[in-house]
C-alpha positions in Angstrom: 112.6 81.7 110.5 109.4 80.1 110.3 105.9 81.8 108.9 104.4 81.5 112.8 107.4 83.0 114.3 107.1 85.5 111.6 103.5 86.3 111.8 104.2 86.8 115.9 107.1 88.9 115.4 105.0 90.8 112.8 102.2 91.3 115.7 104.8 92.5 118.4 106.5 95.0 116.1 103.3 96.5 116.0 102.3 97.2 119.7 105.5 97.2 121.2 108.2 99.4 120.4 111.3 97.1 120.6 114.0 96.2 119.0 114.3 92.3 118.2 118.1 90.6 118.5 117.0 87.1 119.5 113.7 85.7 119.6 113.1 81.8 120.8 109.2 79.9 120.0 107.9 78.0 122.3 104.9 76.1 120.1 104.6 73.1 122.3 101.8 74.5 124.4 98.2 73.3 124.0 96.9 76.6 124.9 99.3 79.3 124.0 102.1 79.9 121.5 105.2 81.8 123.7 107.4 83.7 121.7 110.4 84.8 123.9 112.2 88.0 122.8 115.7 88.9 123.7 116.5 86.5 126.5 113.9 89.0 128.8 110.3 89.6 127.5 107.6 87.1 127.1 104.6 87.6 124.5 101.7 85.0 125.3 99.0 84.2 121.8 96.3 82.1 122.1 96.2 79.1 120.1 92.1 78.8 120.2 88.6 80.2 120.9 88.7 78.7 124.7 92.1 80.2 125.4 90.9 83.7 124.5 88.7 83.8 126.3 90.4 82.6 129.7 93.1 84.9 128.3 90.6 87.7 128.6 89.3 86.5 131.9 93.5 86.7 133.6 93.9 90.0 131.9 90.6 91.2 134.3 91.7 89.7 137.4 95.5 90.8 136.4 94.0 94.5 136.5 91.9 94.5 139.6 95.0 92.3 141.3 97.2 94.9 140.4 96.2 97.6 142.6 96.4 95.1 145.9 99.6 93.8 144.9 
C-alpha cells in the first residue's frame, strides 16, 4: 500500500465507522483524490486550495438540494 492510500484510509477510519476489505485509489484526478472502499463507498479529498473550496460550495447546495429531492 502506498503512503497516500495510507494517509486516506487513516482519515476514513476516523469518521467513518467501517470496516475496510478492499480499497482501490483513483489519483488521476486534477481536482480530487477518490479512494474507493469495498467495491460500494466513495470518499472524495481535495487535491488543492481551489478544490476545497468548490468542495465546500457542493456540500451547501447538496444540503439545501436535499430537502427538494
Amino acid at each position: 500500500m502506498n503512503e497516500l492510500a495510507e494517509q486516506y484510509l487513516y482519515q476514513i477510519k476516523k469518521v467513518f465507522p467501517l470496516e475496510i476489505d478492499a480499497f482501490i485509489l483513483h489519483d488521476s484526478g486534477d481536482d480530487f483524490v477518490v479512494i474507493e472502499v469495498n467495491q460500494s463507498w466513495m470518499f472524495r479529498f481535495p487535491r488543492q486550495e481551489f478544490s476545497r473550496k468548490a468542495f465546500a460550495v457542493e456540500k451547501t447546495f447538496l444540503s439545501r438540494f436535499n430537502p427538494i429531492s
